[in-house]
C-alpha positions, 0 to 999 in steps of 0.5 A: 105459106098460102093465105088461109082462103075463106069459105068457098065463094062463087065470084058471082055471090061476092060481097063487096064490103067497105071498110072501115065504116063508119069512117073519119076520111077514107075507106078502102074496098074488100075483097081487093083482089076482086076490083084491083084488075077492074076498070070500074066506075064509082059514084059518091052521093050525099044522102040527099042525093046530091051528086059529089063525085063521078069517075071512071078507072082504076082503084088505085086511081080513083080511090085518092079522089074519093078519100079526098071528097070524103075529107073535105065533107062534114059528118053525115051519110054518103052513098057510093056505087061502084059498078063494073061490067054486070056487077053494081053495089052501093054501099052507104057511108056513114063519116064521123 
């Protein structure tokens, strides 16, 4: 049986979203199918803007980095972009 598709969405008015937030280690990014084929390019900022993480590739490649990064990091706010071909979202992080 088909999956129940959401309301009607252009691909240019997708919202990424990530999940879960706030978060204890790791996040993972909705809708999925949107980023899994992308090379994409992720940057995971403190919210002072120190630069903790840059990387190029894959979800499923860059994704054990980020969560790695996020474990290793005390409670606060983190900014991660991802960007890919025209599209660019940042999205802040709060770890518990």
């Amino acid at each position: 049986e088909p999956e129940p598709k959401p309301l009607s969405v252009s691909p240019e008015k997708l919202t990424l979203k990530i999940f879960p937030n706030p978060t204890e280690s790791s996040i993972d990014v909705f809708p999925m199918n949107e980023i899994i084929n992308r090379n994409l390019k992720m940057t995971l900022f403190q919210s002072n803007g120190t630069l903790l993480l840059e990387k190029e590739g894959y979800w499923q490649e860059i994704k054990p980095l980020l969560d790695t990064q996020l474990n290793k990091m005390g409670e606060g706010n983190f900014l991660l972009k991802i960007s890919y071909e025209n599209f660019s979202k940042t999205f802040k992080i709060i770890k518990n």
